[in-house]
C-alpha positions as CSV (number, residue, x, y, z in Angstrom):
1,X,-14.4,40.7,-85.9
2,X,-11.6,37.8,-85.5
3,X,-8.1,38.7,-87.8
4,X,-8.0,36.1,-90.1
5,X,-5.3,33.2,-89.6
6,X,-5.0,33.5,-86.5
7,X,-6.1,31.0,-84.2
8,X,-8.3,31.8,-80.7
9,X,-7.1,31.9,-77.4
10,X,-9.2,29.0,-75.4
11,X,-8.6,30.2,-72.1
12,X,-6.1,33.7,-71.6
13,X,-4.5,34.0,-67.9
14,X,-3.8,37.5,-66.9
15,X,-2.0,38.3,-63.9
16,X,-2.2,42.3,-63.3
17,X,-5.5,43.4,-65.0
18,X,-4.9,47.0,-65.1
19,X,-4.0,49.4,-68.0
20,X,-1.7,47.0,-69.9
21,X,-3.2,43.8,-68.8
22,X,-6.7,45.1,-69.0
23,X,-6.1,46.3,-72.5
24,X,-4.4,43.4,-73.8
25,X,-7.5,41.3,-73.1
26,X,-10.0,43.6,-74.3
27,X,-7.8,43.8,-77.3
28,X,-8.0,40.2,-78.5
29,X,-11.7,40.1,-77.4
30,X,-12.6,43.1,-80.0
31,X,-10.6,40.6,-82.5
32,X,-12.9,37.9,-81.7
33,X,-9.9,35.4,-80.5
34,X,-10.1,35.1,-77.1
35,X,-13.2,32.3,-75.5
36,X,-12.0,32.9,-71.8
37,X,-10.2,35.5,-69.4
38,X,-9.0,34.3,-66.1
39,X,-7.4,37.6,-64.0
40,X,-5.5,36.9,-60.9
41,X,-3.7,39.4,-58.8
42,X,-2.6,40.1,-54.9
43,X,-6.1,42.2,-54.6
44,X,-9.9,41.3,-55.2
45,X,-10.8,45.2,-56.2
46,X,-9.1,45.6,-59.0
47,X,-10.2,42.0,-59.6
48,X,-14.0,42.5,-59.4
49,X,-13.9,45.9,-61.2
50,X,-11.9,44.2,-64.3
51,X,-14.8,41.3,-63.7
52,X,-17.5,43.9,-63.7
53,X,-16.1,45.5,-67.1
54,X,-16.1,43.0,-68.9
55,X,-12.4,42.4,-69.2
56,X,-12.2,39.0,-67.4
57,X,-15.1,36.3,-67.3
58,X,-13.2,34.9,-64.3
59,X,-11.2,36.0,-61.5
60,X,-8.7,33.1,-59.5
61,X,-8.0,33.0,-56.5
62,X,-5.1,30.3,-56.5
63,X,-2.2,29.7,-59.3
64,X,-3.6,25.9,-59.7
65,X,-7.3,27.1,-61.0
66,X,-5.8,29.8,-63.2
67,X,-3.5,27.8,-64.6
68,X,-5.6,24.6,-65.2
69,X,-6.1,24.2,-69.0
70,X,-4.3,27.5,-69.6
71,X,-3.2,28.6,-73.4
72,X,-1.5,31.7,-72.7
73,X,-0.5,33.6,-69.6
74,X,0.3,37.6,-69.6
75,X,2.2,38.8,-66.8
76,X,1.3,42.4,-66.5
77,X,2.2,43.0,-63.0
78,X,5.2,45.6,-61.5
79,X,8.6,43.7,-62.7
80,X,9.4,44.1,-58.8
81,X,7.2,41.3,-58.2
82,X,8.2,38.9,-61.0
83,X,10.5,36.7,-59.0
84,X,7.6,35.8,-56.5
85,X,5.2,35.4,-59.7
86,X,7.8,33.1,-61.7
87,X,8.6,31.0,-58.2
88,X,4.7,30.6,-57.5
89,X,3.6,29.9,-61.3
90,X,6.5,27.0,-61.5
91,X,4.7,24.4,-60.0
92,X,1.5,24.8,-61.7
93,X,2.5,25.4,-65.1
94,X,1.6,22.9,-67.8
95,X,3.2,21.7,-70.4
96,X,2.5,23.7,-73.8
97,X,1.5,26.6,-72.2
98,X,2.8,29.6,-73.4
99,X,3.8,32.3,-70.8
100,X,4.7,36.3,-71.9
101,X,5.0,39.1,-70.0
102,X,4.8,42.7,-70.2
103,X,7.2,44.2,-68.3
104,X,9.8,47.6,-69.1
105,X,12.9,46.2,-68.4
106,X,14.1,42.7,-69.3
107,X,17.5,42.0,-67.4
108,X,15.4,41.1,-64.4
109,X,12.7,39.4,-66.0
110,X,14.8,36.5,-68.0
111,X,16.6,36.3,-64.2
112,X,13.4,35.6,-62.4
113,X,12.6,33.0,-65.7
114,X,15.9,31.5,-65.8
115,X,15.5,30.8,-61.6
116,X,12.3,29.7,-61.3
117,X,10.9,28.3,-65.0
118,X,13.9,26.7,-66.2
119,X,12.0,23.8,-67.1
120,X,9.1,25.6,-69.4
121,X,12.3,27.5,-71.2
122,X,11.3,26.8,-74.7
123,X,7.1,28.4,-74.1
124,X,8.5,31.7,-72.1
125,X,8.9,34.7,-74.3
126,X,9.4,38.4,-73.2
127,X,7.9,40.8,-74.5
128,X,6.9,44.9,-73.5
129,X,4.5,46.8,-75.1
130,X,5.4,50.6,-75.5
131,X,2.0,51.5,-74.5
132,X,1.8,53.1,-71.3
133,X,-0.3,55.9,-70.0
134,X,-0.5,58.0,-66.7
135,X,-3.4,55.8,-65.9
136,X,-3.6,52.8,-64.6
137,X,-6.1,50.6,-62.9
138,X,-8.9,48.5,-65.1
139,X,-11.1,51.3,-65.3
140,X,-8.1,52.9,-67.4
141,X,-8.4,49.6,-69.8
142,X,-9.3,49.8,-73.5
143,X,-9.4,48.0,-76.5
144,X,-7.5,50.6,-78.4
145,X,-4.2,50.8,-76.7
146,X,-1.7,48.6,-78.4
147,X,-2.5,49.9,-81.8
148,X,0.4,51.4,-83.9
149,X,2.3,50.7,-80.7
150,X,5.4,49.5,-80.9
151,X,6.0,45.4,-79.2
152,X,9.2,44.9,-78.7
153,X,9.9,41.0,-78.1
154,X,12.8,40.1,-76.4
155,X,13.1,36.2,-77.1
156,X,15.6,34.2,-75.2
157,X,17.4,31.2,-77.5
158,X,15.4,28.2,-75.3
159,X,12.3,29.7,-76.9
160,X,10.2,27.4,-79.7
161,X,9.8,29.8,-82.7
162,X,6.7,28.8,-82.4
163,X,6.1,29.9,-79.2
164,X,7.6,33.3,-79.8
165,X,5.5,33.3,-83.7
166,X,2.7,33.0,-81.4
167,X,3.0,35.9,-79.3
168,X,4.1,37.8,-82.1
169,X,0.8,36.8,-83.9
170,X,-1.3,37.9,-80.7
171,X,0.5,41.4,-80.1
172,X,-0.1,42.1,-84.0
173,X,-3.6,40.8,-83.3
174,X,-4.2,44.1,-80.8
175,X,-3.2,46.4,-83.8
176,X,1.1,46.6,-82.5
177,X,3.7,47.0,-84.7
178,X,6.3,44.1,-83.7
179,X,10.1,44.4,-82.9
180,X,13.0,42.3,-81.7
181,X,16.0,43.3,-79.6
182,X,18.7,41.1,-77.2
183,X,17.4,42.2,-73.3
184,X,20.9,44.0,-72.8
185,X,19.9,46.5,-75.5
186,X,16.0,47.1,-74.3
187,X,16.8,48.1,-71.0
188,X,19.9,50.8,-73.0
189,X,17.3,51.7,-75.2
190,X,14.5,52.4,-72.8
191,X,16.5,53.7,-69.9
192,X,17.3,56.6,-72.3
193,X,13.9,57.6,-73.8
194,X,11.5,56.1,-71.3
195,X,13.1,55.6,-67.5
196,X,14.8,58.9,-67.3
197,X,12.0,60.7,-68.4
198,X,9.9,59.7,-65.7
199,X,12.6,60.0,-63.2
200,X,13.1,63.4,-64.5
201,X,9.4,64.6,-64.2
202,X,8.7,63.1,-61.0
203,X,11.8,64.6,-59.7
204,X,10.7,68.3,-60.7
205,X,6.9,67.6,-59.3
206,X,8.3,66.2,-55.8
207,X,10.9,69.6,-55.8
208,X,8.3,72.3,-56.4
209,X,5.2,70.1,-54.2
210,X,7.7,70.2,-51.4
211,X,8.4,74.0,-51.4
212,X,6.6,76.7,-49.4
213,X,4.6,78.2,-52.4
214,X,3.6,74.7,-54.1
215,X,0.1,76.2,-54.0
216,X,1.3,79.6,-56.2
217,X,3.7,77.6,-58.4
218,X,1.2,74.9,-59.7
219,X,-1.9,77.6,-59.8
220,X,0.4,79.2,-62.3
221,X,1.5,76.1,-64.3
222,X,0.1,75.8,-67.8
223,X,0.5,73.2,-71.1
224,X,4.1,73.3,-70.9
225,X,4.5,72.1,-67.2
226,X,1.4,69.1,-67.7
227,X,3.3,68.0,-71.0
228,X,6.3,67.8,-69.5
229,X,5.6,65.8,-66.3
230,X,2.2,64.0,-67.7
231,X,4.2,60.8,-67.0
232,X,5.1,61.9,-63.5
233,X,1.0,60.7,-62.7
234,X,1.7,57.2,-63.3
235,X,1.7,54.1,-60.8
236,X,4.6,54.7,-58.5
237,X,5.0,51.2,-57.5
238,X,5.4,50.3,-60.9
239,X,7.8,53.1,-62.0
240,X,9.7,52.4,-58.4
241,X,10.2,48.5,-59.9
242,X,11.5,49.9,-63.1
243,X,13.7,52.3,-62.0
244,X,15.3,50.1,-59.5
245,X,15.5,47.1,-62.0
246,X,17.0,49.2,-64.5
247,X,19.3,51.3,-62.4
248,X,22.4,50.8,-63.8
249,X,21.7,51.7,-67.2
250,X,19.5,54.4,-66.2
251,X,22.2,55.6,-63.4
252,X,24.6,56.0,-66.5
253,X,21.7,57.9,-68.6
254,X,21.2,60.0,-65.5
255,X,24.8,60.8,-65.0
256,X,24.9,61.8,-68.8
257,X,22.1,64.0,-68.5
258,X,23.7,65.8,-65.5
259,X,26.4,66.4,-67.2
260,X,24.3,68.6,-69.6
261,X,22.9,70.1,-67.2
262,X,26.0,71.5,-65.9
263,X,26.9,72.5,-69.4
264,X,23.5,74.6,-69.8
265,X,24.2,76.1,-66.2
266,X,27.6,77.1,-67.0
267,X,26.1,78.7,-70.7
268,X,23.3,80.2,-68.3
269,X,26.1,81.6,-65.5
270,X,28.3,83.1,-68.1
271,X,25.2,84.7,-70.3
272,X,26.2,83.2,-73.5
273,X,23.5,83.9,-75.4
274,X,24.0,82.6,-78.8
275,X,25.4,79.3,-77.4
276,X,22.3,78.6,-75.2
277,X,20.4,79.3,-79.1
278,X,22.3,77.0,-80.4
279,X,21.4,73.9,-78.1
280,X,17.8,74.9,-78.2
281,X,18.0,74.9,-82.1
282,X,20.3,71.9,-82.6
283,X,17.2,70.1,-79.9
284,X,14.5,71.7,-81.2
285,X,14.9,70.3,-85.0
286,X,16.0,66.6,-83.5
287,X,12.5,66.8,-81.8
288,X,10.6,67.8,-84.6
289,X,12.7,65.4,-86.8
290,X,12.1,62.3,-84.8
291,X,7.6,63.8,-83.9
292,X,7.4,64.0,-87.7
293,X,8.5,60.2,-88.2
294,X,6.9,58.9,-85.2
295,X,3.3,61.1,-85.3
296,X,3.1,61.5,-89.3
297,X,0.1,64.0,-89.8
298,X,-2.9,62.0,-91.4
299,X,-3.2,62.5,-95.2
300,X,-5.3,65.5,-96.3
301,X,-8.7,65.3,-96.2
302,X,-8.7,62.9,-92.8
C-alpha cells in the first residue's frame, strides 16, 4: 500500500544492503514507493543474497551504472569507509540526485561530504536511524524495522529544504518518528546512550571469553548476562568504525563512567551498605522512568 502524498522513488541506490540498508528498502517497497533497487557494495555475497530476497532488483558492479538515472542514494555502509565512498561517488553523481546516509556518528560523515561532494552540497543530507540490532547481514533485513524508531536528521546549512523535506518524507514513509539535531550534539548524545554501551558489553564478553573458565562462566550465564551484552553480537567492523569516529566524545563518556566505577568500588571496599541502596534505587527508578516513556505498555485489551 503506497502512503499517500508521497511521491515514488524511480530508481533507490543502496550502498551496504545489510540490516539497515536492507530494511530501508524493503521498507519503502511494503509502502509501494520504490519502482527500482540498485545495491552495490565491496562484496558479491551479500549482494546476491539481498538480490535473491527480494531486497534489490539489481546489484552494480561500478559507481557509474548505479548512479546512472539515480533519485536517491542510501549509504548504509561502516562510517569507516565513507571517505572512500564520498571520493568514488563524486564523479559520478548527478545533478538532482539526492544522497543520505545512515551512519551513528556524524562529525566524520559531513567531513568526508564537505572533502569529496562539495559540489552536490545542497542534495546531501545526514541522517541515522536509531534502529540497530545484533544482526546484521541481508538475511537480518525486514520491512518492519524503522517503525516507531527514532530518525534523527542531521542537515548541514548547504542543504535544499527540499532535499532534506524529502528524506524526511521517506524515513516517515518506513513508519520513523523524525528528529533534528546539529552533528556536534548526535555524536554527545549517542556516545552516551549508544557507543559506550556497546563498548561496555563487548569489553565484559572479551574479559570473561579470555579467562581459564570461559566455558563454566558462560554455561552458568542466564537473562541478565544476554540483556546486558545483546549488543556485544553486533558487526564488529561496524562498531570498530564508530567507536574510533566517535572517540573523543565517547573517551570523555568513558572516563565519566570510570569514574563511577571507582565510586561503586570504593562503596563496595568499605561495605557501605545503604549507600550502594541508594545508587541502585536512585538508577533503578531513572530506568523505569525513562522504559515507561519510551516502551508505553499497549492499551488494555491489545
Amino acid at each position: 500500500m503506497s502512503v499517500a502524498g508521497v511521491k515514488k522513488v524511480g530508481k533507490l541506490v543502496i550502498c551496504g544492503v545489510g540490516l539497515i540498508g536492507g530494511s530501508f528498502a524493503l521498507a519503502l517497497r511494503q509502502a509501494g514507493l520504490v519502482e527500482h533497487v540498485v545495491g552495490i557494495g565491496r562484496r558479491p555475497e551479500p549482494l546476491a543474497a539481498a538480490r535473491e530476497l527480494g531486497i534489490i532488483d539489481e546489484a552494480a558492479t561500478d559507481w557509474a551504472a548505479a548512479l546512472a538515472g539515480a533519485e536517491l542514494v542510501l549509504l548504509a555502509m561502516p562510517v569507516g569507509q565513507m571517505a572512500a565512498v564520498a571520493a568514488a561517488i563524486a564523479p559520478h553523481l548527478q545533478e538532482g540526485t539526492i544522497v543520505t546516509d545512515a551512519g551513528s556518528t556524524k562529525r566524520d560523515v559531513i567531513e568526508a561530504i564537505y572533502g569529496h561532494l562539495d559540489a552536490h552540497l545542497a542534495s546531501v543530507v545526514p541522517a541515522h536511524p536509531i534502529a540497530g540490532a545484533e544482526k546484521s547481514g541481508p538475511t537480518a533485513a525486514r520491512a518492519d524495522l524503522y517503525r516507531q524508531r527514532k530518525v534523527v536528521v542531521t542537515p548541514l546549512p548547504e542543504n535544499n529544504p527540499a532535499a532534506v523535506a524529502r528524506v524526511r518524507e521517506l524515513w516517515a514513509a518506513c513508519g520513523a518518528v523524525l528528529h533534528e539535531m546539529s552533528p556536534q550534539d548526535h555524536d554527545r548524545v549517542f556516545a552516551a546512550v549508544s557507543h559506550l554501551p556497546h563498548l561496555l558489553a563487548f569489553g565484559l564478553v572479551h574479559d570473561l571469553a579470555g579467562r581459564a573458565n570461559a566455558e563454566q562462566l558462560f554455561s552458568y550465564a542466564a537473562s541478565g548476562f544476554r540483556d546486558f551484552t545483546r549488543v556485544a553480537g553486533s558487526h564488529p567492523e561496524m562498531w570498530r568504525d564508530i567507536c574510533i569516529a566517535n572517540r573523543q566524545s565517547l573517551l570523555a563518556e568513558l572516563d565519566a563512567y570510570l569514574t563511577e566505577l571507582a565510586y561503586l568500588r570504593a562503596l563496595l571496599s568499605e561495605g557501605n551498605g545503604p549507600a550502594l541502596e541508594r545508587v541502585f534505587d536512585a538508577a533503578s527508578r531513572a530506568r523505569n522512568t525513562w522504559a515507561d516513556k519510551a516502551f508505553p505498555a499497549p492499551p488494555s485489551g491489545e
